[in-house]
N, C-alpha and C positions, 0 to 999 in steps of 0.2 A: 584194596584201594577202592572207595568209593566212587561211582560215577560225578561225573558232571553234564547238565543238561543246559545250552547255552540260545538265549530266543533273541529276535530283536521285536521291536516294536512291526508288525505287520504292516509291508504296504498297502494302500489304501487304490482297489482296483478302479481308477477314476481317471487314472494320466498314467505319464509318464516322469521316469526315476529324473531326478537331478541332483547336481552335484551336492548341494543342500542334505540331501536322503543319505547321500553316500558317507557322509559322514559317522551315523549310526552304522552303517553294513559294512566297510570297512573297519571301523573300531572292534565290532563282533569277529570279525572275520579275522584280524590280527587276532585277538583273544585266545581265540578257539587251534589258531593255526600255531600257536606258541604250547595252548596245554597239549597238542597231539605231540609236540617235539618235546615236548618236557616228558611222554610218556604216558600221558595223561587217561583215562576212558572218559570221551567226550563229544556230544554228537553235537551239533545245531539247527533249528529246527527254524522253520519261517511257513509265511503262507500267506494268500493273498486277503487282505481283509475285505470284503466281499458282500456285505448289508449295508441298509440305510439308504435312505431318501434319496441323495444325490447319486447313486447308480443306479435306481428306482426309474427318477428324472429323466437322468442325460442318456439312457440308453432308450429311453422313447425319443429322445429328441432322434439320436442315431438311426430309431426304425430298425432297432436290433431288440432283443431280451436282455433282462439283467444278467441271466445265466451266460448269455453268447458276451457281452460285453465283458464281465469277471475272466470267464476262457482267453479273450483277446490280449488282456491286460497282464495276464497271468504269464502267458506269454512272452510276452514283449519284458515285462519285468525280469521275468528271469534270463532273459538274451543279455540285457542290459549288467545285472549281475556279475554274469559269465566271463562278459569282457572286461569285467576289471577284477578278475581273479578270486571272486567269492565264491565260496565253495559251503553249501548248505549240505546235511545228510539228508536233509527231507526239506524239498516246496513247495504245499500243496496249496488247499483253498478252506475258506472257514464256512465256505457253502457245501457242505459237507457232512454225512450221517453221523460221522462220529464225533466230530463239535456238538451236531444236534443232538446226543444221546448223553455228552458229557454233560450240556449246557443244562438240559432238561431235568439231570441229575443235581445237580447242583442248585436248582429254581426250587424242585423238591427238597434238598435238606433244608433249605433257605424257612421254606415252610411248614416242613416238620418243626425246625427250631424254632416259630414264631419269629421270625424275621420279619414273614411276609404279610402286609395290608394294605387293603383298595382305600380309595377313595373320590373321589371327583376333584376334577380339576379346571381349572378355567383356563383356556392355553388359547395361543392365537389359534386365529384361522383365515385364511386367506379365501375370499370371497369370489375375488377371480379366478385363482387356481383351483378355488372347490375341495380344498384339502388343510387340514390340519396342518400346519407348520411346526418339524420339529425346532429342536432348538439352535440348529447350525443351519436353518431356513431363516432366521432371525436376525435381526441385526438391530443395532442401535449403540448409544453412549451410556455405558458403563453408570452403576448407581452408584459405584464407591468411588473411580478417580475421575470419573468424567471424560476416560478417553472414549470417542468414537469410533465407528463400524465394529463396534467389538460384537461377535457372537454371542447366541441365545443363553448359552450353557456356563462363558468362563470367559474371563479380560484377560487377554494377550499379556496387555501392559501390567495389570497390578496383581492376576494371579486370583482374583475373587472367582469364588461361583455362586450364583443364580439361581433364578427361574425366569426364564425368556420374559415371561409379564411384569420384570421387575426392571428391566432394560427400556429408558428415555427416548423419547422420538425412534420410536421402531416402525422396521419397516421390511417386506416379503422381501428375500433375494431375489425371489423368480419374476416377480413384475414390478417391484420397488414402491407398491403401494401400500400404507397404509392397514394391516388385519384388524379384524374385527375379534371379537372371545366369546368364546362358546366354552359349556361343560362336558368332559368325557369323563369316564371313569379308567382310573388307572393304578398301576399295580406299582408299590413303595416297599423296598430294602429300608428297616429301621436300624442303621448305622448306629445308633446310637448304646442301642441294646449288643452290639460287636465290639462296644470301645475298649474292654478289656485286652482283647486280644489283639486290634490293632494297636493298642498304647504299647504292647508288649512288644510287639515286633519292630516298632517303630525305632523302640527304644535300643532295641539289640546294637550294638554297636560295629556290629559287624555288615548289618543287612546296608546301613546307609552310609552316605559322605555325611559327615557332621553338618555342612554347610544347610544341605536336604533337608536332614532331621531336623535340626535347629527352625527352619522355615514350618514345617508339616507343624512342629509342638506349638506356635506362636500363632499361626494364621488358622489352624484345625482342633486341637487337640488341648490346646485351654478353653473351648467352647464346647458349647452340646452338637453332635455332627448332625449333620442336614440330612432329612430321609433322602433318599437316591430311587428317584424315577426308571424305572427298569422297562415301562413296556411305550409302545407307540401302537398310534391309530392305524387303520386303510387307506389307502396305498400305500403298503412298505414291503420292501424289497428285503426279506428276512425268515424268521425262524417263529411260525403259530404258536404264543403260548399255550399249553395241554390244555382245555376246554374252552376255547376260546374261538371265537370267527371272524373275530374284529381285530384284535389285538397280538400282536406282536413283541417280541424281544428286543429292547433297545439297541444296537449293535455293540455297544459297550459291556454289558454282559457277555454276548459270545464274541465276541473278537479275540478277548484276552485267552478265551478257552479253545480259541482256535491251537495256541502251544500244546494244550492237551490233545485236542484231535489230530494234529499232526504226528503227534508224539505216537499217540492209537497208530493212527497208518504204518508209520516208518516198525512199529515194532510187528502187526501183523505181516508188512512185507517182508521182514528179517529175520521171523520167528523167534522176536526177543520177550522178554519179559515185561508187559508195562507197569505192571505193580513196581516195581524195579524202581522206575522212573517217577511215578508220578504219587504211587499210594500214597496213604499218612503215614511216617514213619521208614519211608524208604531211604535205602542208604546213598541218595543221591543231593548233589550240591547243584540246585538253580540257580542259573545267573539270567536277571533278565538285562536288556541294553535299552537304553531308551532316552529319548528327548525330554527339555524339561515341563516342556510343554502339558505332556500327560502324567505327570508324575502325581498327580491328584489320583487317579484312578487307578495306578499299578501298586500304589502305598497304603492306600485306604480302602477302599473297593475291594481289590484284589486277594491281598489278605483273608478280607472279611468272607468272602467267595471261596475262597479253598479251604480256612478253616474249620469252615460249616459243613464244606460238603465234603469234608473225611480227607483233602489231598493233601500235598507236601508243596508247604510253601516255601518262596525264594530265599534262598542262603545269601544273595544281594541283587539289590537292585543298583546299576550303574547308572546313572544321568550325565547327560553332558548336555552342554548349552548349543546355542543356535550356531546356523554358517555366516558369515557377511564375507564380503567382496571386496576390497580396496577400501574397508571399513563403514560401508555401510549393506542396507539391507539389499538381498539379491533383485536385479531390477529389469525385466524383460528392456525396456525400451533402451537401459543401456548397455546391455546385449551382457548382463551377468549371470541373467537368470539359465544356465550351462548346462542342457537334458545330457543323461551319460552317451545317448546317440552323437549328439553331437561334439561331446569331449574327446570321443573313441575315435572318432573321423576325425581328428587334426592330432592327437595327441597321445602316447604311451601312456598306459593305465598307471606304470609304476612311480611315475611321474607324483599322480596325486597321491597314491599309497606311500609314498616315502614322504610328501611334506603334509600331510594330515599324521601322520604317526610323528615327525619332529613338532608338532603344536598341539599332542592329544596329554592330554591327563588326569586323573581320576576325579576331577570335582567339574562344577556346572557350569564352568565360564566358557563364555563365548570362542568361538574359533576366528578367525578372518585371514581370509586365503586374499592377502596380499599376489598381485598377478606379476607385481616385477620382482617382490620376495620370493615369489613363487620359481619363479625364472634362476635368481640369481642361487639360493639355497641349493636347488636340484644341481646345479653345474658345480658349484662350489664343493659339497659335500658327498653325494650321491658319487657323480661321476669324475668328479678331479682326486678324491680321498677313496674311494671305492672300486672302483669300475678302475681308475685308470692305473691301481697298483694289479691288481689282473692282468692289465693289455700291455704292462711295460715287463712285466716278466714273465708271462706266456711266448709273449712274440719276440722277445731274444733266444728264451729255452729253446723256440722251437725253429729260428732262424739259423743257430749257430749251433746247438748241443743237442741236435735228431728230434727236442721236445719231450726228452727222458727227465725226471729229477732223483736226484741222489742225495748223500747222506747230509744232515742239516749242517748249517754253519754253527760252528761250537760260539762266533760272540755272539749269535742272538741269541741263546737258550736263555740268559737273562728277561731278555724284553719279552718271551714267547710264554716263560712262568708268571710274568707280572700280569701278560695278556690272559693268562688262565684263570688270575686270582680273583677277575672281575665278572665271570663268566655268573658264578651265583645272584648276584648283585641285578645283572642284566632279566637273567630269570625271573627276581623276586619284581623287575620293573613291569611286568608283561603281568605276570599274576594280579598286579596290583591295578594294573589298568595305567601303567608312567609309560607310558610308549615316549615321548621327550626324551625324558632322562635317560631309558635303553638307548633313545637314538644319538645321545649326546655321547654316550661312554661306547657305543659302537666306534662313531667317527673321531673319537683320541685315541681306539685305538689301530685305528686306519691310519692315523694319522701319524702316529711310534712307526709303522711299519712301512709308512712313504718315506718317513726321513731315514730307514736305517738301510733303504735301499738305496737311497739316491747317496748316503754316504758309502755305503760300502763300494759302488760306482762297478757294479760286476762288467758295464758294458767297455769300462777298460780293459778288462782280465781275463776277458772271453777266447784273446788271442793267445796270450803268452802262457795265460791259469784258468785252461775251461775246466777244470772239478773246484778250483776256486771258485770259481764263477757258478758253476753246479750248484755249489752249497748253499751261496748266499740265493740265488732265486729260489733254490728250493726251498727255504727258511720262508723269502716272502708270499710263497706261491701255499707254506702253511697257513699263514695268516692270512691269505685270501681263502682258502678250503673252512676256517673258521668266522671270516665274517660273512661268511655267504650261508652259513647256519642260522649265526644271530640274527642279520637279519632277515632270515628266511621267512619269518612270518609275515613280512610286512611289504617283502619281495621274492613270492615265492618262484615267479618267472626266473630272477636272476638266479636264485638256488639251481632250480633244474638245468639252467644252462650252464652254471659253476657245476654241479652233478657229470654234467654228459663229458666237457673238456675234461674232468680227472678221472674218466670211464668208472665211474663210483658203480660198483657191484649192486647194491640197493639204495634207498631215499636215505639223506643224512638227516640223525638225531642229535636232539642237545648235547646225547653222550659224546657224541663225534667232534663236538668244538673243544680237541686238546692241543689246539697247535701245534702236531706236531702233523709228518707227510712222509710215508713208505716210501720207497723209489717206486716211481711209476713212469705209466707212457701216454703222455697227455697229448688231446688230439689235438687238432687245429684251431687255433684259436678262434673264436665269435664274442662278437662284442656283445656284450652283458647290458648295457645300456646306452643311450646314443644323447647327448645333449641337446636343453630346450632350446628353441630359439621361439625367443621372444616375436618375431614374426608371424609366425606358426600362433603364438596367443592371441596375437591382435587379429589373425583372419578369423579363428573360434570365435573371437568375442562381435567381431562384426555379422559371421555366419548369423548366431544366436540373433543379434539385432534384427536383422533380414527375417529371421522366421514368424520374427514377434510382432514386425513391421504391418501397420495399417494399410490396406490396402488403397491405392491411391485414390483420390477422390481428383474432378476437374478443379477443383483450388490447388493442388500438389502440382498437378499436370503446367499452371500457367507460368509463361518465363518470366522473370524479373524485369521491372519496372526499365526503364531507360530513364538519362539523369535529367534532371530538370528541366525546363526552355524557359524562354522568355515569350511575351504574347507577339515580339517581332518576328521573332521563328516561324512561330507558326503560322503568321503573316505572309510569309515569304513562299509557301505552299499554294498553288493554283489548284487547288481540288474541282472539279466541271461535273454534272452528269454530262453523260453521253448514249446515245444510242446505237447499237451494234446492226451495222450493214450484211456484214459476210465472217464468216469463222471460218478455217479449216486447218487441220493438222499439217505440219510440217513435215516432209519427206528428208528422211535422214535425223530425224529428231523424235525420240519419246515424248518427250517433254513440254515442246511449245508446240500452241496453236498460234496463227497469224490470222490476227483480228483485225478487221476496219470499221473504225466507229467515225460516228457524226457527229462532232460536235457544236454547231450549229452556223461557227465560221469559217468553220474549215475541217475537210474531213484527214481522218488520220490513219497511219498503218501503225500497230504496237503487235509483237512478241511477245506473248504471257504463255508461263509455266500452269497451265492448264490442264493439257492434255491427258493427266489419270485424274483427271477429277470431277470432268464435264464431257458430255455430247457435244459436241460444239455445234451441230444441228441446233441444238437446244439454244444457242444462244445466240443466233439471230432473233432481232426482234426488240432483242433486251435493254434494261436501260441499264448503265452499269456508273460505278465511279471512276472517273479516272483523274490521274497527277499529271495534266497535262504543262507545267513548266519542267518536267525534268528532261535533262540536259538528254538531244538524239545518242542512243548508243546504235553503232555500225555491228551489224554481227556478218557470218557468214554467212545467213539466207536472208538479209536486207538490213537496212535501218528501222529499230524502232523507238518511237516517238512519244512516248507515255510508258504507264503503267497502271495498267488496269488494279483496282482495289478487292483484298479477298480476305477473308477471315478463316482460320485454323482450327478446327476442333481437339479435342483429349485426344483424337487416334490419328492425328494428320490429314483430315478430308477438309479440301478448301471450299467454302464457300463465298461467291460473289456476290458484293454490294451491291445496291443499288437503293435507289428511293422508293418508300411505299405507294408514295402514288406517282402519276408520269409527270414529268418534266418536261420543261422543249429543251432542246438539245442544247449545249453551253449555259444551261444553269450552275451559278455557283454555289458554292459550299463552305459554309463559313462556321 
C-alpha cells in the first residue's frame, strides 16, 4: 500500500484564522480523516508560512522580531485549528533549517540545470519608506481588465500576472504615495526552458479538475511562460540566497517547500524514512489542498521546482473556490468577516464541519455559507435525521430495557443490506473530494432509518413486547453505530461520543459500518449534538461587527438633531446673560448647586445640576446664560426660577455658557 502525503496551503503568520481559511483546513482534514478510516497510510503536514515583507513590517510596527511574531501566530493558529477538530501529524514553521536546506537544494539544482539568470531590474521604490517595494507592497489597476487595488504580482478579478511596473496609477501600501524606480539586480527561474515537464503534468488527468486545467492550457501554456522572479532586496524577513548579502529568497519559493521541511521534521521526530515521502520516485501519492487564488504557482512553479531538484511531485492538486456570506464577499463592518475565536465562542465547531462538507466538491466554485441556510440545514439534517435517531432510541433502550440491545429486528435486515450497498459509493465520495454527495447519501440513509423507527412504533411495544421493542431499537441503534462512521470524518466529535455510549473496545473503521450491532450495554445516553439557534448567529455576527467597529470619534458621540421649529419658537425663549452673586452646594443632594444670579431687573434663585462638574467657588463672579422665561419649578429645597445654560462633552463634563466679553446683567440673546 503506498503512502499518501496530504498539505494545505500554509497559513500566512500575519493574523488570525477565519472562517474564509477554514474552508481549505476542514476540506484537508475531512480528506485525510476519511483515508485513515478507509485504512489508508497518510499523514498531514502544515506550517506556518513565515517570510516576506509584511511580517518583516508589522512586527516592527508591534516592537517585536519577525521570529517572536511567526511564534505568536503559530501559536494562536494552531489553538484555532484544535477547536474545530483539525488534526495535523506535524505543524511547524517554514522559518526553519530544514525548509532552508531543502530550499537551498533546490535553488542549486535549479542552477545546475541552467534554470537560473540574474539580471537588472527596474522595480518600485518607495522614497518614504526607503525600501524597495515588493510586489504585494504595490497596488494599482490591473493592465489587462482594469479592475483596481489589485496587487503587484496577479489580479484577483481576471487571474493575470505581472510585473508590479506594469500595474496603472500605482501606489505604496505602506504610505499610499506614489514610488519612484530604481535598478536592482535579480535572480530569474526560466520557466520557459521547464515547459515540458509542466505541459506534462498539467496535462495528466489525474493531477487536475479539468475545469483548472482547461484554465492553466488557455491563460499559460499556449504562451511562452513568464521568467518567475525568485529573489527580493533588504529589508526582508527571509532565507539569504548562498552568496549573497543583499538578496534574498522570494517567499514563494520556500513556502511551498515548507511541505518538505515539515515532512524532514515529522520524519526525524518519528524515525521514519523521508525518501519514502518526498524523493523522486517514491511510492507516495501527494495531495496538495489549495485556494484558487494560488493555483498559478502550485501548477506551474511548483512542478518545475520538484522536477528539477530530484523530488516527487503532487499525484493532485485539489482547488476549490472562495468563501462568501449570504452571497457576497466577507465584510468586517457587516460583522461576516468570522475569526474561528470568535465562531468558537458562540458556536459548535460541528456546526460548520457538517455544512461546509453538505456544499464541498471537487471542482473550483465558489462556496456561500448562507447564515439562515446555515441555521436551517444543521437542524433539519444534522440533528432532526442524525442526532435525533440516536436520542430516540438510546433513551427508550435505556428508560425501559436497563439500555441493553439484543438480537436485530428480522423486517429491517432488508433496509440494513440496501444501507450497506451504499457504503462503497460514500467512500469513493470522500476519495474523490464530493463530501455533498457523501453528505446527501448519508442523510437518505438516516432518513430510511427515521421512518422505519417511527413505523415500527417500538415505544408502543415497550410494555406488552419489550424484546419486540429490543429488536427494533436495536436494528436503529445499528444504523446510528454506522452513520456515525460515515460520517465520522466530517464529525469526528460526534464519532467519539457514538464510540463511548456503545463502550466500543477501540476507534471505529470503515470496515465497522455493516449495519449490523452485537448485544450490548450502552451507557447513558449524551446528546451527540445540540441545535442552532439562529440567535446565537445574530450575537456572533454582531460580536464580529463590534470587534471591527471604529472607534468612536466626537461626530459618533453627538445625539441626534431635534425636529424642526419655526423662527416663532424660538422667539418664545428669553435667553438673558447674567451674573452669578453666590453658588453653593445643596445639602442632601449630589447633584444641584443653588445659584443666585443678577439679572439686571431682578435677582434670581435657580437649582442647576452642577455639582460634579464645577467648584462653585469658581463661579462666583461669572457671567453665565440663562432661560429666564421658563416656567418656576417648586422642588424640595426651594423654587427655581431659570436654568442656567451648559454644553456636554464626548465623556459627559459640562461646560457653562457664557459671553466672551462682559455684559451688564439682563443682556439679551437673540
Amino acid at each position: 500500500m503506498s503512502r499518501i502525503l496530504v498539505t494545505s496551503a500554509l497559513p500566512y503568520a500575519n493574523g488570525d484564522i477565519h472562517i474564509g481559511h477554514l474552508v481549505e483546513y476542514l476540506m484537508t482534514d475531512i480528506y485525510v480523516r476519511a483515508m485513515k478510516l478507509a485504512g489508508e497510510d497518510v499523514v498531514y503536514m502544515c506550517a506556518s508560512d513565515s517570510h516576506g515583507t509584511p511580517i518583516e513590517v508589522n512586527a516592527r510596527k508591534k516592537g517585536v522580531t519577525p521570529e517572536e511574531m511567526v511564534a505568536e501566530y503559530n501559536r494562536r493558529h494552531l489553538e484555532d485549528f484544535t477547536g474545530f477538530g483539525i488534526e495535523f501529524d506535524r505543524f511547524y514553521t517554514t522559518h526553519s533549517d530544514e525548509t532552508r536546506i531543502h530550499a537551498e537544494r533546490i535553488f542549486s539544482r535549479l542552477t545546475e540545470g541552467g534554470l537560473i539568470y540574474k539580471k537588472d531590474v527596474e522595480q518600485y521604490y518607495c522614497e518614504e519608506d526607503k525600501r524597495f517595494l515588493p510586489d504585494r507592497f504595490v497596488k494599482g489597476t490591473c493592465p489587462r481588465c482594469g479592475a483596481e487595488e489589485q496587487y503587484g504580482d496577479s489580479c484577483e478579478k481576471c487571474g493575470a500576472t505581472y510585473d508590479p511596473t506594469d500595474l496603472k496609477d500605482s501606489f505604496c501600501v505602506l504610505c499610499q504615495k506614489h514610488p519612484t524606480r530604481r535598478s536592482s539586480l535579480h535572480y530569474f527561474v526560466d520557466l520557459e526552458k521547464a515547459r515540458p515537464e509542466i505541459a506534462k503534468w498539467v496535462a495528466d488527468e489525474k493531477h487536475l479538475h479539468p475545469e483548472m486545467r482547461n484554465w492553466l492550457e488557455a491563460n499559460f501554456l499556449k504562451n511562452e511562460l513568464r521568467p518567475w522572479d525568485i529573489s527580493r532586496d533588504a529589508p526582508y524577513f527571509g532565507f539569504r540566497i548562498p552568496g549573497e548579502t543583499d538578496k534574498f529568497f522570494y517567499v514563494w519559493l520556500d513556502a511551498p517547500v515548507g511541505y518538505i521541511g515539515t515532512t524532514q521534521k515529522y520524519c526525524d521526530e518519528q524515525g521514519l524514512d523521508f525518501a519514502g515521502y518526498w524523493e523522486e520516485g517514491a511510492d507516495c501519492r501527494i495531495v496538495h489542498v489549495i485556494g484558487k487564488d494560488i493555483t498559478y504557482f502550485h501548477t506551474l512553479f511548483w512542478p518545475a521546482m520538484l522536477h528539477t531538484g530530484g523530488y516527487n511531485l503532487p499525484e493532485r492538486v485539489q482547488i476549490h473556490g472562495f468563501l462568501t456570506v449570504n452571497g457576497e464577499k466577507m465584510s468586517k463592518s457587516r460583522g461576516t468577516s468570522i475569526t474561528a475565536r470568535t465562531y468558537l465562542k458562540h458556536l459548535d465547531p460541528q456546526f460548520l464541519r457538517f455544512y461546509y462538507a453538505s456544499k464541498l466538491g471537487p471542482g473550483p466554485d465558489d462556496l456561500d455559507l448562507n447564515l439562515e441556510e446555515f441555521a436551517l440545514r444543521v437542524n433539519a439534517e444534522l440533528v432532526n435525521k442524525i442526532a435525533n435517531l440516536a436520542s430516540r432510541s438510546v433513551a427508550l433502550l435505556s428508560k425501559r430495557l436497563e439500555g441493553k440491545t439484543g438480537e436485530p429486528d428480522p423486517a429491517a435486515a432488508e433496509l440494513a443490506a440496501s444501507a450497506l450497498e451504499k457504503v462503497p459509493s460514500i467512500l469513493a465520495h470522500y476519495r474523490n473530494f464530493e463530501f455533498s454527495r457523501a453528505m446527501r447519501e448519508i442523510c437518505a440513509i438516516a432518513e430510511v432509518a427515521n421512518k422505519y423507527l417511527q413505523d415500527a412504533e417500538p415505544f408502543k411495544l415497550v410494555g406488552a413486547e419489550p424484546e419486540k421493542a429490543r429488536a427494533i431499537l436495536s436494528s436503529a441503534l445499528a444504523f446510528v453505530k454506522s452513520l456515525a462512521i460515515l460520517i465520522g470524518p466530517v464529525l469526528p466529535l460526534l464519532k467519539e461520543r457514538t464510540e463511548k455510549m456503545f463502550q466500543a473496545t477501540a476507534p471505529w473503521t470503515f470496515a465497522d459500518a455493516d449495519f449490523a450491532l452485537a448485544p450490548a450495554q450502552l451507557t447513558p445516553f449524551d446528546r451527540l449534538v445540540d441545535r442552532v439557534d439562529p440567535a446565537v448567529v445574530e450575537a456572533m455576527i454582531e460580536d464580529t461587527r463590534a470587534q471591527f467597529a471604529p472607534p468612536p470619534g466626537p461626530g459618533d458621540r453627538v445625539t441626534p438633531f431635534k425636529e424642526i421649529i419655526e423662527i416663532d419658537d424660538f422667539g418664545k425663549l428669553d435667553l438673558r446673560v447674567a451674573t452669578v452673586l453666590t453658588a453653593i452646594k445643596v445639602e442632601g443632594s449630589d447633584k444641584l448647586l443653588q445659584v443666585t444670579v443678577d439679572l439686571g431687573r431682578e435677582k434670581r434663585n435657580i437649582f442647576a445640576g452642577l455639582a460634579a462638574h464645577i467648584d462653585p467657588a469658581t463661579l462666583v463672579g461669572r457671567q453665565v446664560v440663562v432661560l429666564a422665561n421658563l416656567k418656576p419649578r417648586k422642588m424640595r429645597f426651594g423654587v427655581s426660577e431659570g436654568m442656567i445654560l451648559a454644553a456636554e462633552d464626548i465623556d459627559g463634563k459640562l461646560s457653562i455658557l457664557g459671553p466672551v466679553a462682559e455684559l451688564f446683567p439682563g443682556a439679551t440673546i437673540s
